[in-house]
C-alpha positions in Angstrom: -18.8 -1.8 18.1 -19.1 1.2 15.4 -19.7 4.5 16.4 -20.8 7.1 14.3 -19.4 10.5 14.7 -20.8 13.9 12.8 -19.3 15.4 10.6 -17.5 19.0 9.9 -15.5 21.2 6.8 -11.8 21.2 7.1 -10.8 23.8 4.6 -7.6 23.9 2.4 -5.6 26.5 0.8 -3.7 24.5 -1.3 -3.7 26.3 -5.2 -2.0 23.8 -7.8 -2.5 23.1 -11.4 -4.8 20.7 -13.5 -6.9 18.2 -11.6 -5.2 18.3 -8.1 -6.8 21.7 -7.4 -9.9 23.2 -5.8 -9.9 25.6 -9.1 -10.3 22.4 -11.2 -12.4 20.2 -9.4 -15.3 20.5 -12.1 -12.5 18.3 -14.6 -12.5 16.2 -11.8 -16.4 15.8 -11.4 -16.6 15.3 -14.9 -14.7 12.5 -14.5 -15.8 11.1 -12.0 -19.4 11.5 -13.4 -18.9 9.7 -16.4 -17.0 6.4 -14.8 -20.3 6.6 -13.0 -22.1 6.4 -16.1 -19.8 3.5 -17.0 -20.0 1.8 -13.9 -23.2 2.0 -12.1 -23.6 2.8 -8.3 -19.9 4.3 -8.1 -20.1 6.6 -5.6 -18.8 10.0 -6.3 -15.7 9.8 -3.9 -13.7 6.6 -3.1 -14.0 6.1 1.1 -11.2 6.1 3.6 -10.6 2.9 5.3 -8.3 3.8 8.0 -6.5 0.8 10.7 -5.6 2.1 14.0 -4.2 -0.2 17.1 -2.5 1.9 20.0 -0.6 4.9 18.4 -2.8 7.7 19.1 0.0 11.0 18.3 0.6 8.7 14.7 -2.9 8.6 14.4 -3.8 11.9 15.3 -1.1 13.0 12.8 -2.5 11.2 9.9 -6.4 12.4 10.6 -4.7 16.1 10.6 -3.1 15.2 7.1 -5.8 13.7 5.8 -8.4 16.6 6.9 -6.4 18.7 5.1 -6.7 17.2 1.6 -8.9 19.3 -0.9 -11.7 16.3 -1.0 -11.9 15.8 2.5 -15.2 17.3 3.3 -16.7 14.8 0.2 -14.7 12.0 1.6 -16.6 9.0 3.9 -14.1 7.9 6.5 -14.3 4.5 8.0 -12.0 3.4 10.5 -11.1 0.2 12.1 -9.8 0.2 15.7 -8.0 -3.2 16.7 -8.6 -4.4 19.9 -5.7 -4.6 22.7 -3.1 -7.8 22.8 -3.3 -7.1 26.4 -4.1 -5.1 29.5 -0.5 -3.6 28.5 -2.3 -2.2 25.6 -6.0 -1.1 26.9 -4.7 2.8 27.8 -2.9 3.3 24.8 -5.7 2.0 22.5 -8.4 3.4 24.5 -6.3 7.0 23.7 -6.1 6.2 20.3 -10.0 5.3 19.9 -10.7 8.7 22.0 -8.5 10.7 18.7 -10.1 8.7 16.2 -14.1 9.5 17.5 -12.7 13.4 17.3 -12.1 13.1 13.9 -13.9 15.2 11.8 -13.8 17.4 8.4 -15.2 14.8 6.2 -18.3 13.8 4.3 -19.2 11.2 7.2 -17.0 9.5 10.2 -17.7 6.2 11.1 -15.8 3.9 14.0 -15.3 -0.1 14.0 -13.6 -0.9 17.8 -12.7 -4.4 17.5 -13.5 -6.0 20.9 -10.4 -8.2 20.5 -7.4 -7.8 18.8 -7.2 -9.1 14.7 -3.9 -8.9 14.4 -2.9 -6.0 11.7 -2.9 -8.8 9.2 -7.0 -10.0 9.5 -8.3 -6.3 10.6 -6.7 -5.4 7.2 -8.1 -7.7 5.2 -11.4 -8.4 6.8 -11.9 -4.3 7.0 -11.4 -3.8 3.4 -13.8 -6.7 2.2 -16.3 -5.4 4.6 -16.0 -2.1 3.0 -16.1 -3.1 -1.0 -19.0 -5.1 0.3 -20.8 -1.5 0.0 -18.8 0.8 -1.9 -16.9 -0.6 -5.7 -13.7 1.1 -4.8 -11.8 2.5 -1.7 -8.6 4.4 -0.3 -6.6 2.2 2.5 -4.5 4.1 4.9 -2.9 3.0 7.8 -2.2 5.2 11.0 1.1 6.0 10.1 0.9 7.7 7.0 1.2 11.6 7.0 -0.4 12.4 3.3 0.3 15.2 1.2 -3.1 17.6 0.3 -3.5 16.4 -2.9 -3.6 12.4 -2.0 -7.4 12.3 -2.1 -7.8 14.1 -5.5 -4.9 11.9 -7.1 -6.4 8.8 -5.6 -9.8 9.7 -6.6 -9.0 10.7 -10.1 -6.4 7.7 -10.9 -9.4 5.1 -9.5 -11.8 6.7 -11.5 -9.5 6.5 -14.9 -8.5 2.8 -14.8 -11.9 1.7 -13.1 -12.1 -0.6 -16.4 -8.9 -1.7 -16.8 -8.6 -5.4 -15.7 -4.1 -5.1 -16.1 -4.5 -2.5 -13.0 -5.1 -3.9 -9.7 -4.4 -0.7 -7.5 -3.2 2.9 -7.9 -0.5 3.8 -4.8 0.4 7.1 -3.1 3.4 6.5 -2.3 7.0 6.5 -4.1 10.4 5.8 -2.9 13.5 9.1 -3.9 14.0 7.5 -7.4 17.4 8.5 -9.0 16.0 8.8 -12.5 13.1 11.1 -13.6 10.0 9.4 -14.5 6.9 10.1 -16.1 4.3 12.2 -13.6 2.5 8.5 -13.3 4.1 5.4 -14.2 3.0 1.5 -14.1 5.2 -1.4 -12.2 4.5 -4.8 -11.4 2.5 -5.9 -8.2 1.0 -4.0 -5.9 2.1 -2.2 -2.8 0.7 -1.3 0.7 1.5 2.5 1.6 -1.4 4.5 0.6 -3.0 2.7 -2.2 -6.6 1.9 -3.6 -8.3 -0.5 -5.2 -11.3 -1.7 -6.4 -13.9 -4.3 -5.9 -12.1 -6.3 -9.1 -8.9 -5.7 -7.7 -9.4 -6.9 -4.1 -11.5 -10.2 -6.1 -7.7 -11.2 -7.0 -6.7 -11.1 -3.6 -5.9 -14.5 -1.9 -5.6 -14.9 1.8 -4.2 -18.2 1.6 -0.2 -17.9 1.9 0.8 -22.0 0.4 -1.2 -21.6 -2.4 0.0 -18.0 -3.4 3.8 -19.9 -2.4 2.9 -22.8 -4.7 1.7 -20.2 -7.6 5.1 -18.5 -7.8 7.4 -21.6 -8.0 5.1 -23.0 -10.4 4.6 -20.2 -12.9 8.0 -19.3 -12.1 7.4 -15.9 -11.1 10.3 -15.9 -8.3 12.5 -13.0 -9.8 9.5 -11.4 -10.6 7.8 -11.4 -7.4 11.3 -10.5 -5.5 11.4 -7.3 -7.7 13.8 -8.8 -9.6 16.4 -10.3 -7.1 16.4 -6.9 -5.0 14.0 -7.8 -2.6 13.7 -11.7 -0.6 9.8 -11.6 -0.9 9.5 -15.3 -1.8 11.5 -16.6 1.2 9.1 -14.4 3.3 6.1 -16.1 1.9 7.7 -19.3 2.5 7.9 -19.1 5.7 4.4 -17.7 6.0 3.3 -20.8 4.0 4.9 -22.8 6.7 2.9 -21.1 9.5 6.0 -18.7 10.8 3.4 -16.4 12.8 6.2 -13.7 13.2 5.3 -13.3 8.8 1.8 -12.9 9.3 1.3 -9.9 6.6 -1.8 -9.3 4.3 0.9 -7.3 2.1 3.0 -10.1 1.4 -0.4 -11.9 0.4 -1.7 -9.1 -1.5 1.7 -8.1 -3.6 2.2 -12.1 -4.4 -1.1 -12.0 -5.2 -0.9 -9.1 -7.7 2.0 -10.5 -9.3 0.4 -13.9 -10.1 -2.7 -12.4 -12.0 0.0 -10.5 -14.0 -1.1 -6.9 -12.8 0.4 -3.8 -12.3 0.1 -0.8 -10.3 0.2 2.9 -10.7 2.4 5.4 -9.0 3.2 8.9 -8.9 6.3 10.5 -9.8 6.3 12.4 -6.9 5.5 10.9 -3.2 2.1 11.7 -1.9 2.6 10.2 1.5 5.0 9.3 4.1 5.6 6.9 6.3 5.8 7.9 9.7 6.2 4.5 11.1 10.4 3.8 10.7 10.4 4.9 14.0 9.9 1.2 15.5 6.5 1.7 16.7 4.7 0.3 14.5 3.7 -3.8 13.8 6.2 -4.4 11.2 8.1 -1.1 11.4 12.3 -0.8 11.2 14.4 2.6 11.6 16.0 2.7 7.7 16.4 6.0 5.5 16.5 4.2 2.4 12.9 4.3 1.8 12.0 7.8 3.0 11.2 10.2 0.8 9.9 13.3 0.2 6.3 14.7 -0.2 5.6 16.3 -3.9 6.7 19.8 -4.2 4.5 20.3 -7.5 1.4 19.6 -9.4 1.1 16.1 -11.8 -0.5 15.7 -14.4 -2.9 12.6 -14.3 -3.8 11.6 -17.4 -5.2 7.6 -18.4 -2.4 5.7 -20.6 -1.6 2.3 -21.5 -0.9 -0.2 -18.4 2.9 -0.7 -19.1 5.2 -1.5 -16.9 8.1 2.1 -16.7 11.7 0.4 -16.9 13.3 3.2 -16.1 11.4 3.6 -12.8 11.5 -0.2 -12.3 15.5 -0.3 -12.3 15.6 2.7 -9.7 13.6 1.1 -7.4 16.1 -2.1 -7.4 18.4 0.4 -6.8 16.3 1.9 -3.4 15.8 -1.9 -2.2 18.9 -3.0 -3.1 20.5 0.3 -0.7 18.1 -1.0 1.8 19.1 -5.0 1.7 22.7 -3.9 1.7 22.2 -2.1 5.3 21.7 -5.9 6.2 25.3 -7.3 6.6 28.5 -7.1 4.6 27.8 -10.7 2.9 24.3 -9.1 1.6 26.7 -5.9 0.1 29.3 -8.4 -1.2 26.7 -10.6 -3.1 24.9 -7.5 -4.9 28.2 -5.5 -5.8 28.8 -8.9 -7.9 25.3 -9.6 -8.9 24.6 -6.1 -10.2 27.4 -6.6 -12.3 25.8 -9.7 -14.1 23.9 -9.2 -17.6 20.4 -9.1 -16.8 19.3 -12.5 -18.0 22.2 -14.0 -16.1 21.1 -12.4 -13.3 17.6 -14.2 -13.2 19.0 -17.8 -13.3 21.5 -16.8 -10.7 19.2 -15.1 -8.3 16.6 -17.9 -8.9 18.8 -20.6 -8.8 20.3 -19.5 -5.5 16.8 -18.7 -4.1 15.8 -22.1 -4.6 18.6 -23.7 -3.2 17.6 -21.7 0.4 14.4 -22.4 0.4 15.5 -26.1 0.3 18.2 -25.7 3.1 14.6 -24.0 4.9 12.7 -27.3 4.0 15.6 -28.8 5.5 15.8 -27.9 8.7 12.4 -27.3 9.2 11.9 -31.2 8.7 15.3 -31.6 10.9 14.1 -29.5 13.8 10.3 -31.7 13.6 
């Protein structure tokens, strides 16, 4: 079912510097109007596809945040509202649809209700092909996510700057408390799910299909890579998605292993421009941790096009943040990365792909034991 709702202005006062300001939206325009030029029927804002299930005070949260951005009132909004699991679920969604057909303070509003539930994993990824199906580019959010004022105006400006370049798949709002400074925007590898747009190109890369993306990494060897170098077990979990494990059903496992196989990279801001609201175990895939919180940006960046490199720097603080995050685990996860961080780094890739290669055969192993 899609409902369209009106329309309405949702004013902000927010004053920074360069392009993330109401004062210098005409650099922005200019922009935006020549990529248009470049690549015809860009539309002169990226749209808002935002997922919703049965969280309407989350949801109602993000809408707020999101009205409150400088571009709002140029911004289409398009959400998709999952069905209900259950009759468990019904009151809560049908709450959450009622805050979503509120929403207004944007360009246009206009509601999806799934009859049935997708599953996060397939209203993701069918609601972002059916909206580059009209538009070349858009902005995914999901009903979590409490933005900062200027997310729409990096977004837009960072989508519009590297519409052409074929190394970047997406640009992401989001960036974990980094211990290290880093440029106002910086590249790494992959992709990642918090905030982030891409475009038609980008989502072209995108393959739904878990054993093939599986098969893609051992063969290319791309399993450090892929696992953020050794900090994060991202190939195990696509594993046992490959093998049908329903509790790893996750278009962002399939869309980060899909970035990293094309050889792509993502950009990020220095600063956070969103947070996620969901560690609060309400959401689908949602755990209480404090080692990726952050903080929302405190000051203006400077967004400016450079070359698709990957930032090293920003790259080994990130290891760090995962690594922080894998260690709340167990004390065996702490005791393996106090002696693997002490490894040269080359030594470190044979031994962390080495010893992921042996678990995924003790997997394979029991999996054909327990059949």
């Amino acid at each position: 079912m899609i409902v369209a709702t009106g329309a309405g202005a949702c004013a902000s006062t927010l004053r920074v510097s360069l392009l993330w300001s109401r004062q210098k939206t005409t650099a922005t325009d200019e922009i935006v109007r020549r990529a248009s030029a470049i690549v015809p029927g860009m539309s002169s804002r990226a749209p808002v596809a935002l997922f919703t299930f049965n969280r309407p005070d989350h949801t109602h949260r993000t809408l707020e945040a999101l009205c409150a951005n400088a571009l709002a009132s140029e911004t289409d909004l398009i959400v998709f509202c999952d069905g209900p699991r259950s009759e468990a679920d019904r009151a809560k969604t049908e709450a959450t649809r009622a805050v979503v057909r509120a929403a207004s303070g944007f360009a246009s509003v206009r509601v999806v209700e799934r009859p049935a539930n997708l599953g996060l994993a397939q209203s993701v990824i069918t609601g972002v092909g059916d909206v580059l199906d009209t538009y070349d580019r858009l902005i995914v959010v999901e009903d979590d996510m409490q933005t900062a004022p200027s997310f729409l105006t990096y977004m837009n400006t960072a989508l519009t700057l590297y519409a052409d370049d074929a190394r970047v798949i997406s640009v992401c709002g989001y960036t974990p408390r980094l211990d290290v400074a880093v440029p106002d925007t910086y590249f790494l590898p992959g992709a990642h799910c918090w905030g982030w747009g891409t475009w038609r190109r980008g989502w072209a890369l995108f393959n739904p299909d878990a054993r093939a993306l599986f098969d893609a990494v051992l063969a290319r060897n791309l399993i450090y890579e892929f696992d953020v170098e050794g900090s994060e077990s991202l190939t195990t979990l696509l594993y046992r998605s490959a093998s049908g494990d329903t509790a790893i059903d996750s278009w962002a496992l399939r869309w980060m292993a899909s970035a990293i196989v094309h050889d792509t990279v993502t950009l990020y801001p220095a600063k956070s421009l969103l947070l996620n609201m969901g560690f609060d175990g309400s959401g689908t895939h949602g755990a209480v941790t404090e080692a990726l919180s952050t903080d929302l940006a405190d000051r203006a960046l400077t967004i400016e096009r450079g070359p698709a490199t990957i930032c090293r720097p920003a790259l080994d603080a990130l290891r760090r943040v995962l690594i922080r995050w894998r260690a709340e685990e167990s004390r065996r996860t702490r005791l393996f990365y106090s002696a693997f961080e002490r490894l040269p780094r080359p030594i470190r890739r044979r031994v962390y792909v080495w010893k992921t290669k042996d678990t995924l055969r003790r997997m394979a192993s029991s999996a054909v034991s327990a059949s």
